[in-house]
PDB file of N, H, CA, C and O in Angstrom:
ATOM      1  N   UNK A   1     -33.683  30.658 -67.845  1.00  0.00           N
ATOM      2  CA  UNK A   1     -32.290  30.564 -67.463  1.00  0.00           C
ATOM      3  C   UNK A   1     -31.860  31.686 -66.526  1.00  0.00           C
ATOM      4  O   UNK A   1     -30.892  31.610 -65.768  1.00  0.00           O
ATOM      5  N   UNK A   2     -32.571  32.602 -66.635  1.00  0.00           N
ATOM      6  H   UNK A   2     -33.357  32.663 -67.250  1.00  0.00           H
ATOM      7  CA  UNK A   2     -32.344  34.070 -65.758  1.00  0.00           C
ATOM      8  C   UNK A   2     -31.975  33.631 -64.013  1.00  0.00           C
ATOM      9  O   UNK A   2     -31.090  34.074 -63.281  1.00  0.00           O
ATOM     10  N   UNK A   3     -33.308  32.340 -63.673  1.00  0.00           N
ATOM     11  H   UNK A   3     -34.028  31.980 -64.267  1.00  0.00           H
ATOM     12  CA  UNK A   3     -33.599  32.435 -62.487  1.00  0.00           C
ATOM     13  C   UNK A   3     -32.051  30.978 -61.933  1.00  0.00           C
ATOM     14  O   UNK A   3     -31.676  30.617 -60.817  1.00  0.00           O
ATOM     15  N   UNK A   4     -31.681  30.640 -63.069  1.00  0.00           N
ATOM     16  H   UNK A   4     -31.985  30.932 -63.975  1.00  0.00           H
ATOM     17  CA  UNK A   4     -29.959  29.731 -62.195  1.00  0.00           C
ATOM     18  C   UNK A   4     -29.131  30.816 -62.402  1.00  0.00           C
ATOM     19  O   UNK A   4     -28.076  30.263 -62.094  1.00  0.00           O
ATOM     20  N   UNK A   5     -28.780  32.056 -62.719  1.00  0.00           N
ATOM     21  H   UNK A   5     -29.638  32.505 -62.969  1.00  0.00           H
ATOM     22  CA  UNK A   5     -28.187  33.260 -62.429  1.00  0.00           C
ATOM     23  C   UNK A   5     -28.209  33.686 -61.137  1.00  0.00           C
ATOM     24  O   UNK A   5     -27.165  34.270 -60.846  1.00  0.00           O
ATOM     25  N   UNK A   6     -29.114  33.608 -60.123  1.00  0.00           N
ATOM     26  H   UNK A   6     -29.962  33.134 -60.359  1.00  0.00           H
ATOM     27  CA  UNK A   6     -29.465  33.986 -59.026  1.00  0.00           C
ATOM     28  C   UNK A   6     -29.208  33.091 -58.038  1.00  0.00           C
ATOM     29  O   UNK A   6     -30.065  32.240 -57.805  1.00  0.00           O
ATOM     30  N   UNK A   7     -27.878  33.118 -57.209  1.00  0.00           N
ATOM     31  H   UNK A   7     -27.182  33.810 -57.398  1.00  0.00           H
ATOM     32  CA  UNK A   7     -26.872  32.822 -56.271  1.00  0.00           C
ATOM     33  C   UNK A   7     -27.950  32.291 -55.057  1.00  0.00           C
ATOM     34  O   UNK A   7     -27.904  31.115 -54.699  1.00  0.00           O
ATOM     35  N   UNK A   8     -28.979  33.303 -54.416  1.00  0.00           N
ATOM     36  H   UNK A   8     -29.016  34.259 -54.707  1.00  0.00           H
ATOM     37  CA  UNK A   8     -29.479  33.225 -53.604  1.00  0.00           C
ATOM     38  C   UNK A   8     -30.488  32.257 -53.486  1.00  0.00           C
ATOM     39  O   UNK A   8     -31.573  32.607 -53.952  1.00  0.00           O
ATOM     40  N   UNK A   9     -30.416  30.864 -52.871  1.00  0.00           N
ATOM     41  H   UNK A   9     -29.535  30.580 -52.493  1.00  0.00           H
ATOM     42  CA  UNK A   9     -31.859  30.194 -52.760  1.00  0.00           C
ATOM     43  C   UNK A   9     -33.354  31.115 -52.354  1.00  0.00           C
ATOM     44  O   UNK A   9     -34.410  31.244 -52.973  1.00  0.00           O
ATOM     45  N   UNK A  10     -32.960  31.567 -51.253  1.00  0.00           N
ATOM     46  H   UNK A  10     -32.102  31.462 -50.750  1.00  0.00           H
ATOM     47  CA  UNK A  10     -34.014  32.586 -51.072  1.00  0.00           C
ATOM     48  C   UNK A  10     -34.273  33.517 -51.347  1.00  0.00           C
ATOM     49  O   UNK A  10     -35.181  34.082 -50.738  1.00  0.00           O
ATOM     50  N   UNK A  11     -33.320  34.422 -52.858  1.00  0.00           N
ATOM     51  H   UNK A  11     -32.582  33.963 -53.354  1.00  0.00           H
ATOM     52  CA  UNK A  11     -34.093  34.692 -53.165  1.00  0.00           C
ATOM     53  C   UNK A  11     -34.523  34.257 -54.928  1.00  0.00           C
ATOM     54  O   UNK A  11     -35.043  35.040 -55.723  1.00  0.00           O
ATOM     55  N   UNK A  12     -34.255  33.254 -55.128  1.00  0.00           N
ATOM     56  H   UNK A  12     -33.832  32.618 -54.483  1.00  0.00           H
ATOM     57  CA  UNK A  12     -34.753  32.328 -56.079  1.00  0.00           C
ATOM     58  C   UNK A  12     -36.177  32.223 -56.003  1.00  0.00           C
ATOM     59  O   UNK A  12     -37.053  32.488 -56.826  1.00  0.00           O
ATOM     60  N   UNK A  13     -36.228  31.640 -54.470  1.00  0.00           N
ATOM     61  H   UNK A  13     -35.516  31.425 -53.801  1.00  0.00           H
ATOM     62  CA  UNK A  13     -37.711  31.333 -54.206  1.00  0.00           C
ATOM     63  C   UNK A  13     -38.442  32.921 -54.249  1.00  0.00           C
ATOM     64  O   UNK A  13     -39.272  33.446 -54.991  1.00  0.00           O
ATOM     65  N   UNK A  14     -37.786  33.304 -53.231  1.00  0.00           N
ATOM     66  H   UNK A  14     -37.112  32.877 -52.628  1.00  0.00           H
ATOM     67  CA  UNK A  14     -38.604  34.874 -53.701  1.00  0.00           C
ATOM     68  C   UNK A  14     -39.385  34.966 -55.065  1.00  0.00           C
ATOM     69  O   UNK A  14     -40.611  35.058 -55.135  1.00  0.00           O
ATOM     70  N   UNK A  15     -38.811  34.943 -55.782  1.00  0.00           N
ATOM     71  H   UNK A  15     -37.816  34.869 -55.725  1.00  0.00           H
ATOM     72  CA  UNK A  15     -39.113  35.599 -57.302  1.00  0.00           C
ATOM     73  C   UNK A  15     -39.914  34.415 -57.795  1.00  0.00           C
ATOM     74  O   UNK A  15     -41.054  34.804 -58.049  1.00  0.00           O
ATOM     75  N   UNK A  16     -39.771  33.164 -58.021  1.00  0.00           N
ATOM     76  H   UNK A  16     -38.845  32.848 -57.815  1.00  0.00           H
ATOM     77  CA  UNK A  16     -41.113  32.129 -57.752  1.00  0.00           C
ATOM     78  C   UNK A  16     -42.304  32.247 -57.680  1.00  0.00           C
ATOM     79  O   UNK A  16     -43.169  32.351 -58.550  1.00  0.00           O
ATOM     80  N   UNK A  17     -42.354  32.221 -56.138  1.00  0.00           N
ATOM     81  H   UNK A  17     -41.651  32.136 -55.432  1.00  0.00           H
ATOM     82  CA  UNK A  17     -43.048  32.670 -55.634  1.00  0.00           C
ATOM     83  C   UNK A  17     -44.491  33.927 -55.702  1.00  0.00           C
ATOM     84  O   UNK A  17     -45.691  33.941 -55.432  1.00  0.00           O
ATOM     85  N   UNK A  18     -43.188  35.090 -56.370  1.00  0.00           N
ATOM     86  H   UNK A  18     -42.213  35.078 -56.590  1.00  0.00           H
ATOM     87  CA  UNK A  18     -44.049  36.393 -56.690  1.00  0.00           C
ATOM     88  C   UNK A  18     -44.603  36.088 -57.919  1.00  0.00           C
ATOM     89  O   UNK A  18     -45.523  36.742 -58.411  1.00  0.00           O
ATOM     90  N   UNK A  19     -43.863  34.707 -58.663  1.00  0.00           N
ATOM     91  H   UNK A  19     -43.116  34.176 -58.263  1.00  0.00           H
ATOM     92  CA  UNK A  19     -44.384  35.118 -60.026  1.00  0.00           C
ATOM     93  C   UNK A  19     -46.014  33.742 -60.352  1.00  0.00           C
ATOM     94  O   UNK A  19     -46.971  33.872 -61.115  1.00  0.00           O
ATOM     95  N   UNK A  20     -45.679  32.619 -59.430  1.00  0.00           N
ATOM     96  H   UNK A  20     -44.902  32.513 -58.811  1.00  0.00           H
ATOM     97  CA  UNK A  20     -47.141  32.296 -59.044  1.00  0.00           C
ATOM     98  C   UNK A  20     -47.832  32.841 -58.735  1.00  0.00           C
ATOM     99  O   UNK A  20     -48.838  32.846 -59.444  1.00  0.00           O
ATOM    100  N   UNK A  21     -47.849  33.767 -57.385  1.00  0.00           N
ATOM    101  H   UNK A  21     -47.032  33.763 -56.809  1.00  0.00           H
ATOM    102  CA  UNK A  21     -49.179  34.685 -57.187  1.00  0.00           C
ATOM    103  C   UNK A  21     -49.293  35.387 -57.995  1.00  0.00           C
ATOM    104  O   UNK A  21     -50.465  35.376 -58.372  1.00  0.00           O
ATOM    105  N   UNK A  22     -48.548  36.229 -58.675  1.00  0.00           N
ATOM    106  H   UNK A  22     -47.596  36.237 -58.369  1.00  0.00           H
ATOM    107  CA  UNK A  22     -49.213  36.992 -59.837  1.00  0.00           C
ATOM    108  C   UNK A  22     -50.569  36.509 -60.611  1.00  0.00           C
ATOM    109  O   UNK A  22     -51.692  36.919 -60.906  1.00  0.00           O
ATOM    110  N   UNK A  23     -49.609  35.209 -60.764  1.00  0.00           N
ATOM    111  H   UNK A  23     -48.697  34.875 -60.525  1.00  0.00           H
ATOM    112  CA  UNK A  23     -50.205  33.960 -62.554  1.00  0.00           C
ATOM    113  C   UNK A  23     -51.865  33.654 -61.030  1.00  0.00           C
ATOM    114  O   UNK A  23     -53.027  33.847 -61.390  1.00  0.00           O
ATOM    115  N   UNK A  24     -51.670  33.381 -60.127  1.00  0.00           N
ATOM    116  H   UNK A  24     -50.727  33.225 -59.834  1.00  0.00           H
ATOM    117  CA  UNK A  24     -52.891  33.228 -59.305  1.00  0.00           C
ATOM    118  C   UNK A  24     -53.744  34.142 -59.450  1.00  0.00           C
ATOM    119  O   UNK A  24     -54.903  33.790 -59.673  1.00  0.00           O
ATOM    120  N   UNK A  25     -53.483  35.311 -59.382  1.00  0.00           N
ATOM    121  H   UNK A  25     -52.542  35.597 -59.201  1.00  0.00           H
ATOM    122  CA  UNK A  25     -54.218  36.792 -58.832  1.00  0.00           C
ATOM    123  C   UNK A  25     -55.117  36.667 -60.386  1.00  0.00           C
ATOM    124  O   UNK A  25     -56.307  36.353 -60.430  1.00  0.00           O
ATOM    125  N   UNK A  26     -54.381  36.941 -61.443  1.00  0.00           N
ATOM    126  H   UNK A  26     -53.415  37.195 -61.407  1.00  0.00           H
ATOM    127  CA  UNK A  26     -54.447  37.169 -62.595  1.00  0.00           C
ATOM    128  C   UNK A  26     -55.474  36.733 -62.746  1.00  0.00           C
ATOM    129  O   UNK A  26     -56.514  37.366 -62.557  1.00  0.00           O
ATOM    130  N   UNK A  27     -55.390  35.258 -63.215  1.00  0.00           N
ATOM    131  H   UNK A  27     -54.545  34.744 -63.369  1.00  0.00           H
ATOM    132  CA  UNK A  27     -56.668  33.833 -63.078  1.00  0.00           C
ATOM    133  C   UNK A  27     -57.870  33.826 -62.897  1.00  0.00           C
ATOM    134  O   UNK A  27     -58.831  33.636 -63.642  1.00  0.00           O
ATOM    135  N   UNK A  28     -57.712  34.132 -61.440  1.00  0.00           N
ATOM    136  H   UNK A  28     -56.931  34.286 -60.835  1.00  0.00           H
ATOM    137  CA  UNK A  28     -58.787  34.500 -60.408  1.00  0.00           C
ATOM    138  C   UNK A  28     -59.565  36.120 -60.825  1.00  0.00           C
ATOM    139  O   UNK A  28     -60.749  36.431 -60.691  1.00  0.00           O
ATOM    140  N   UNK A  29     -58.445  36.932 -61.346  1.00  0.00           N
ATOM    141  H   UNK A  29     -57.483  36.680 -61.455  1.00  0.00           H
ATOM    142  CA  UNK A  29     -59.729  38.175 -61.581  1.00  0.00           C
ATOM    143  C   UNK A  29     -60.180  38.405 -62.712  1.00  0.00           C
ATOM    144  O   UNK A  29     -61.154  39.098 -63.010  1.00  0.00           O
ATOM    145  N   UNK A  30     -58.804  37.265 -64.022  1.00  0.00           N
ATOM    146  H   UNK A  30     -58.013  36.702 -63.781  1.00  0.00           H
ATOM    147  CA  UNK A  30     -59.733  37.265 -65.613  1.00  0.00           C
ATOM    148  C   UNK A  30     -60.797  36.400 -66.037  1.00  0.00           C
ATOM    149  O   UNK A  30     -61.437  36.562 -67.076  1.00  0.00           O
ATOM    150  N   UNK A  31     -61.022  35.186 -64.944  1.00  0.00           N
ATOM    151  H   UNK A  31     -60.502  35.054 -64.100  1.00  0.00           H
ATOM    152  CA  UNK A  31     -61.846  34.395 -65.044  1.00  0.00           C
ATOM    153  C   UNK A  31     -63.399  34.752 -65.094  1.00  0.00           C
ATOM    154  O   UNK A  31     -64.071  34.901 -64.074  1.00  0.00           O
ATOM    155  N   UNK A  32     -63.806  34.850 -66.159  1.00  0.00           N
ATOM    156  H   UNK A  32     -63.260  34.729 -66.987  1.00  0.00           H
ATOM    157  CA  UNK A  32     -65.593  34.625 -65.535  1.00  0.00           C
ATOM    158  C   UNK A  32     -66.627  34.078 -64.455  1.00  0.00           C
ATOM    159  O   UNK A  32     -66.504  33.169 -63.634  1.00  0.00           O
ATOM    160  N   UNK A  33     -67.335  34.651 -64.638  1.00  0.00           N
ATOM    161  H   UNK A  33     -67.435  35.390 -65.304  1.00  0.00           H
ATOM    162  CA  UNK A  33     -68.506  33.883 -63.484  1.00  0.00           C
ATOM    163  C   UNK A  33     -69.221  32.603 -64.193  1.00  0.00           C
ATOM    164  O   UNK A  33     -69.916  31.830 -63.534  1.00  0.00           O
ATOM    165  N   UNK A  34     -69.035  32.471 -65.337  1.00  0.00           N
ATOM    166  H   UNK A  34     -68.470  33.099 -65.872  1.00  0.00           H
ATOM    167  CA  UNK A  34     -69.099  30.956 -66.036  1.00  0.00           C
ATOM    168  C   UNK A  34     -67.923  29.748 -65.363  1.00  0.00           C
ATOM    169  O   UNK A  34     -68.265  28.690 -64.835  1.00  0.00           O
ATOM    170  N   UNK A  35     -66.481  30.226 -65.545  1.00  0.00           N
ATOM    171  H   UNK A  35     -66.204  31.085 -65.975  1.00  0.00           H
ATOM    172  CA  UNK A  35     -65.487  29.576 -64.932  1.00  0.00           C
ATOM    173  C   UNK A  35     -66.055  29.271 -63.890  1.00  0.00           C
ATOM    174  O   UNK A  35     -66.574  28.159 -63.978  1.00  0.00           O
ATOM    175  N   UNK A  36     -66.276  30.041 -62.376  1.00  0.00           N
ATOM    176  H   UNK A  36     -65.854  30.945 -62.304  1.00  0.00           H
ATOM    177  CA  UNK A  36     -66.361  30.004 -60.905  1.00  0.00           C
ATOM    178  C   UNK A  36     -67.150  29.165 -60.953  1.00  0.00           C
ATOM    179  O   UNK A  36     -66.828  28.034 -60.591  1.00  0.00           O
ATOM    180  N   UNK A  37     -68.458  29.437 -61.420  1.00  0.00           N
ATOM    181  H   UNK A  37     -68.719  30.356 -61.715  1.00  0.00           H
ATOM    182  CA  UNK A  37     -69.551  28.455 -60.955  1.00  0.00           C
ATOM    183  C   UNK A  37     -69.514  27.059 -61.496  1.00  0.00           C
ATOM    184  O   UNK A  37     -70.298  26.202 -61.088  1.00  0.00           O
ATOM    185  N   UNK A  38     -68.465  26.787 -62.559  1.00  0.00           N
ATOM    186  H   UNK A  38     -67.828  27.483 -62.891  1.00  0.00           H
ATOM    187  CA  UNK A  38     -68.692  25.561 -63.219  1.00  0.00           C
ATOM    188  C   UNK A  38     -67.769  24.639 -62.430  1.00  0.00           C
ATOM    189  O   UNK A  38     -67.882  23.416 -62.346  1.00  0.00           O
ATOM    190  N   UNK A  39     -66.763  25.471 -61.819  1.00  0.00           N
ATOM    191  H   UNK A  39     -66.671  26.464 -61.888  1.00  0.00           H
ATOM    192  CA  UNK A  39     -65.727  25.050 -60.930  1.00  0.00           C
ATOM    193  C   UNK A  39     -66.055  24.742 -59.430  1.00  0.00           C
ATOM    194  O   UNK A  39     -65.576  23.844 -58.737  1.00  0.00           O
ATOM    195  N   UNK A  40     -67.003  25.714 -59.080  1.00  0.00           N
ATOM    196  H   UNK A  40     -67.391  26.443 -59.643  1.00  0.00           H
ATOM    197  CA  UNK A  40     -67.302  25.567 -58.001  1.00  0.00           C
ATOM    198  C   UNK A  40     -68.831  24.389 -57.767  1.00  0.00           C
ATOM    199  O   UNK A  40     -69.193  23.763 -56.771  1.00  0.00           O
ATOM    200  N   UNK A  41     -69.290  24.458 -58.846  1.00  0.00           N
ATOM    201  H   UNK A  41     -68.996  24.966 -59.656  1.00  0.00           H
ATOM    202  CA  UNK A  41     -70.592  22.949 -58.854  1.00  0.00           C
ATOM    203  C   UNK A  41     -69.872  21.740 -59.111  1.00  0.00           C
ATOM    204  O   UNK A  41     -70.576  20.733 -59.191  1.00  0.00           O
ATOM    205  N   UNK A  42     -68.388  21.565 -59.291  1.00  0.00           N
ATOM    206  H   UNK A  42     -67.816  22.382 -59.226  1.00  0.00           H
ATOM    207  CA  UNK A  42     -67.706  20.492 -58.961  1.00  0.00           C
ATOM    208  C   UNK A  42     -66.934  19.764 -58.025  1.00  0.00           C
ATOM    209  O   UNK A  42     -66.185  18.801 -58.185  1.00  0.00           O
ATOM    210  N   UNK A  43     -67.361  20.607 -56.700  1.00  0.00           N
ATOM    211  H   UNK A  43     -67.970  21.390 -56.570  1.00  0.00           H
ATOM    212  CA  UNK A  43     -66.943  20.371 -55.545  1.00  0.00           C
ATOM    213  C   UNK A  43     -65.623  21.630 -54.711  1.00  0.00           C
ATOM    214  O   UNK A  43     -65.077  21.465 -53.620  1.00  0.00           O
ATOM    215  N   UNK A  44     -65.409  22.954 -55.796  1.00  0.00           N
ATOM    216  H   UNK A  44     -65.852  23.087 -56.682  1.00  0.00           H
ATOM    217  CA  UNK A  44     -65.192  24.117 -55.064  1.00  0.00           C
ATOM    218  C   UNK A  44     -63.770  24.122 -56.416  1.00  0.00           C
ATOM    219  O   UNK A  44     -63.486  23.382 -57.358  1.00  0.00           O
ATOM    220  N   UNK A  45     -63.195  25.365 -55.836  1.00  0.00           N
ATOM    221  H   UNK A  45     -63.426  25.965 -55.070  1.00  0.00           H
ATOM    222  CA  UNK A  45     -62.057  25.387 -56.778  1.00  0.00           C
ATOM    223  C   UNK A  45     -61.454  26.114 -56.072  1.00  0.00           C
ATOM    224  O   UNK A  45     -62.177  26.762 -55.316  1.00  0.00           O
ATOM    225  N   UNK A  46     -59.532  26.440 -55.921  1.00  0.00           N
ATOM    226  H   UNK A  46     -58.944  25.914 -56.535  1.00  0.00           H
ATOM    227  CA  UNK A  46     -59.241  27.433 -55.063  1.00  0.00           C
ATOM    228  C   UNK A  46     -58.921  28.290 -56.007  1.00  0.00           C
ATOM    229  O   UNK A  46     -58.022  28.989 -55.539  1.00  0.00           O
ATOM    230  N   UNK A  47     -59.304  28.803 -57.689  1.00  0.00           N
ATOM    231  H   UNK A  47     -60.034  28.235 -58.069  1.00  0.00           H
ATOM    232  CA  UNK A  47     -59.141  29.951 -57.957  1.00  0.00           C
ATOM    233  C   UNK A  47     -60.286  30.549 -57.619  1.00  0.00           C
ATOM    234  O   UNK A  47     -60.071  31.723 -57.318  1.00  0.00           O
ATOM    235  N   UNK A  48     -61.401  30.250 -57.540  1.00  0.00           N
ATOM    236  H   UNK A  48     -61.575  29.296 -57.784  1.00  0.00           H
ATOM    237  CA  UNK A  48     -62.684  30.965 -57.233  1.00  0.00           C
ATOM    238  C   UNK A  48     -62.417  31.105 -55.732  1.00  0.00           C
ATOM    239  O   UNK A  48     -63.099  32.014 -55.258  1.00  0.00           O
ATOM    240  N   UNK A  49     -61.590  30.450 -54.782  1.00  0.00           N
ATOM    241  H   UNK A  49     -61.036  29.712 -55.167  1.00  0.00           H
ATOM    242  CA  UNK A  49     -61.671  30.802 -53.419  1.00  0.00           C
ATOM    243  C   UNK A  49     -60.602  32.503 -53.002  1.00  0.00           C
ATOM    244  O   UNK A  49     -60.594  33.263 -52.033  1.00  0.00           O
ATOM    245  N   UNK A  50     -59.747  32.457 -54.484  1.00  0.00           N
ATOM    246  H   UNK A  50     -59.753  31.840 -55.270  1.00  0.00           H
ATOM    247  CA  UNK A  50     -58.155  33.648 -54.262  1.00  0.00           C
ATOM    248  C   UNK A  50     -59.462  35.192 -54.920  1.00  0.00           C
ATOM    249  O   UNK A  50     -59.346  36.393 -54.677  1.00  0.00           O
ATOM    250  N   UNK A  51     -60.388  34.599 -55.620  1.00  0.00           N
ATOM    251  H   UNK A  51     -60.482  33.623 -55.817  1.00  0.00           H
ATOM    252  CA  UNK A  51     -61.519  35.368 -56.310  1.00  0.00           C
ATOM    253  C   UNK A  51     -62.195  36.137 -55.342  1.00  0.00           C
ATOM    254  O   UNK A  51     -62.384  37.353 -55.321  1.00  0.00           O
ATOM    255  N   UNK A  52     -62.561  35.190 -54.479  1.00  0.00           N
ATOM    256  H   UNK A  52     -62.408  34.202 -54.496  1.00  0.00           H
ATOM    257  CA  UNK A  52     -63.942  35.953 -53.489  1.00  0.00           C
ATOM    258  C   UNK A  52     -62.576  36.550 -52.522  1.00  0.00           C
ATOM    259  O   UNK A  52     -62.696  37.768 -52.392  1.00  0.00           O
ATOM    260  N   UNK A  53     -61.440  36.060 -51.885  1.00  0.00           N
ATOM    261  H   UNK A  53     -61.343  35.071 -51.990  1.00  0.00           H
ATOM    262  CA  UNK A  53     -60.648  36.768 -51.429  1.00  0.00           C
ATOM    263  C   UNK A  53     -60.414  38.099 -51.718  1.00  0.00           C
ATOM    264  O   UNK A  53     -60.230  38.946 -50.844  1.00  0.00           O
ATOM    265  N   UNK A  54     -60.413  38.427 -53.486  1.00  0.00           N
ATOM    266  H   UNK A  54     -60.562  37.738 -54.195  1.00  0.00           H
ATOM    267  CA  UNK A  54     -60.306  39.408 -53.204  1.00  0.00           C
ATOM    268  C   UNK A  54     -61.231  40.257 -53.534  1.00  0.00           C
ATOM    269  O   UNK A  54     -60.997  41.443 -53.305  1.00  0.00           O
ATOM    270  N   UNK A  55     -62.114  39.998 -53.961  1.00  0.00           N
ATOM    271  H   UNK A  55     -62.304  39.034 -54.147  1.00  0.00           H
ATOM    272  CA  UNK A  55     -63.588  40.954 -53.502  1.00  0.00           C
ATOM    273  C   UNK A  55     -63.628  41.056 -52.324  1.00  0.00           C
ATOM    274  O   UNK A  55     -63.686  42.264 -52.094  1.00  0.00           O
ATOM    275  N   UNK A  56     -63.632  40.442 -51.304  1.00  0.00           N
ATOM    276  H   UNK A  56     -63.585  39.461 -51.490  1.00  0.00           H
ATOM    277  CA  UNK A  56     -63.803  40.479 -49.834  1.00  0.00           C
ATOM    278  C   UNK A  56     -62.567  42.082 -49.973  1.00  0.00           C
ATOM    279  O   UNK A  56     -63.181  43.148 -49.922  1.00  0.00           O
ATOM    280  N   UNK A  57     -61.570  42.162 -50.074  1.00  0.00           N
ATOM    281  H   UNK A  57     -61.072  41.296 -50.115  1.00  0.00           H
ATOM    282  CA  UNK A  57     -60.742  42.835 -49.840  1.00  0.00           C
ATOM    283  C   UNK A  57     -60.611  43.914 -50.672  1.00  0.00           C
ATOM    284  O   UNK A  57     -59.494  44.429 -50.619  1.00  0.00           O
ATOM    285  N   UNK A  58     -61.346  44.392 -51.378  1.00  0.00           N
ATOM    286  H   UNK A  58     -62.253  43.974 -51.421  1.00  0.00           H
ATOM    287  CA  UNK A  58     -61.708  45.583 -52.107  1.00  0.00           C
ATOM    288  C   UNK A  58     -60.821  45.544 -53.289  1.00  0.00           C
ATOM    289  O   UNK A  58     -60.524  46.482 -54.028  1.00  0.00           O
ATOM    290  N   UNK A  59     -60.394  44.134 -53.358  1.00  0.00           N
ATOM    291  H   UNK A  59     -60.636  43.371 -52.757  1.00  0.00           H
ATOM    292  CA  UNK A  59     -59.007  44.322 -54.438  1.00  0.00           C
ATOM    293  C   UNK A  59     -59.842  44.095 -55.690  1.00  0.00           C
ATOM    294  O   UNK A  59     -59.235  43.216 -56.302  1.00  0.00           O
ATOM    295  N   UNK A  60     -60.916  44.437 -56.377  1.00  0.00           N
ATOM    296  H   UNK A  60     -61.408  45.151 -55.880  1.00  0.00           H
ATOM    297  CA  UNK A  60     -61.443  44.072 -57.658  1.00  0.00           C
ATOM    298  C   UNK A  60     -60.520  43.953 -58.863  1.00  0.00           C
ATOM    299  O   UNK A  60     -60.423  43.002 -59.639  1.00  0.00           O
ATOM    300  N   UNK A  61     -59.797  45.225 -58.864  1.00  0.00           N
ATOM    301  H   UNK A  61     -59.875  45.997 -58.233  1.00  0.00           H
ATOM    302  CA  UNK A  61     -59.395  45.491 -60.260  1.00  0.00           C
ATOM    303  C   UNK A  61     -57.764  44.981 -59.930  1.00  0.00           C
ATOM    304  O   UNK A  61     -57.326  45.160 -58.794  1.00  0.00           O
ATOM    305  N   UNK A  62     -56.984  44.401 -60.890  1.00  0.00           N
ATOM    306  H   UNK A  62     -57.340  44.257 -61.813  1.00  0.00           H
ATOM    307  CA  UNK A  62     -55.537  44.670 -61.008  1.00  0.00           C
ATOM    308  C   UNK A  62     -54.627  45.272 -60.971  1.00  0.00           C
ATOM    309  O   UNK A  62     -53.439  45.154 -60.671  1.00  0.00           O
ATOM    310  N   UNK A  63     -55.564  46.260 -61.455  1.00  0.00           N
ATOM    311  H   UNK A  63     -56.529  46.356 -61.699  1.00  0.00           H
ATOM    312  CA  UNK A  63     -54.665  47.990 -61.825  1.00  0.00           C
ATOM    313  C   UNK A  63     -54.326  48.608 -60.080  1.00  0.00           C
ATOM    314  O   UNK A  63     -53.525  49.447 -59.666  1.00  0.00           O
ATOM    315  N   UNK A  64     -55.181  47.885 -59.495  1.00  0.00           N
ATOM    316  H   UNK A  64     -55.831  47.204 -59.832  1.00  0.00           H
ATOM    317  CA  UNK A  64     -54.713  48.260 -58.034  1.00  0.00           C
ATOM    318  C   UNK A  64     -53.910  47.661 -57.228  1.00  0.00           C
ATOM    319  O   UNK A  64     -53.524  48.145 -56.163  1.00  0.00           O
ATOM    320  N   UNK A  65     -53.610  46.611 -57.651  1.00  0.00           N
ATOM    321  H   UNK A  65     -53.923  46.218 -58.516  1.00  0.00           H
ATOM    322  CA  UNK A  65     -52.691  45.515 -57.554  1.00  0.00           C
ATOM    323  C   UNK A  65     -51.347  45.749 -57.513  1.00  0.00           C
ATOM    324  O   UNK A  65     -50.488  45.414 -56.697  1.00  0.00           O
ATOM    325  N   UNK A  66     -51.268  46.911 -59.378  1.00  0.00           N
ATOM    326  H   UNK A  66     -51.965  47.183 -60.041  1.00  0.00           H
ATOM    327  CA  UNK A  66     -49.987  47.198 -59.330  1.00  0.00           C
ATOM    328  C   UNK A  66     -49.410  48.531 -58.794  1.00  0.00           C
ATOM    329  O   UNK A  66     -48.259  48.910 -59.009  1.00  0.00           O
ATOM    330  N   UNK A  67     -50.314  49.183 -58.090  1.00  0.00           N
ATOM    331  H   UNK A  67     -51.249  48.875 -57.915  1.00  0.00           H
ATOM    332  CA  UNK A  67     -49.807  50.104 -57.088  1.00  0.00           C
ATOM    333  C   UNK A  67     -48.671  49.721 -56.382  1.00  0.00           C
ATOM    334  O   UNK A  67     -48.199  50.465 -55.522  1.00  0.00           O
TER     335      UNK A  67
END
């Protein structure tokens, strides 16, 4: 109910928004390498794709996230 308090469409979506990628990020870095591969031998998955994103990007851990 917090988020029909908030006047602003944009920034409604804002906060949305931030709070999917979070729930994405999250996913993607608590998931196992059991998850990825079982996901990905079924024709790919895009949490294993937000995954290697952020290995590619040195982002491993969360805790760096919330810097």
């Amino acid at each position: 109910m917090e988020l029909l308090k908030i006047d602003d469409a944009y920034d409604r979506w804002e906060l949305i928004t931030a709070v999917w990628v979070e729930m994405l990020v999250y996913l993607a870095h608590d998931s196992g390498a059991s998850f990825h591969a079982k996901h990905l031998s079924m024709g790919g998955e895009f949490v294993t794709h937000v995954r290697m994103l952020l290995i590619i990007l040195g982002l491993q851990c969360l805790t760096e996230l919330k810097k």
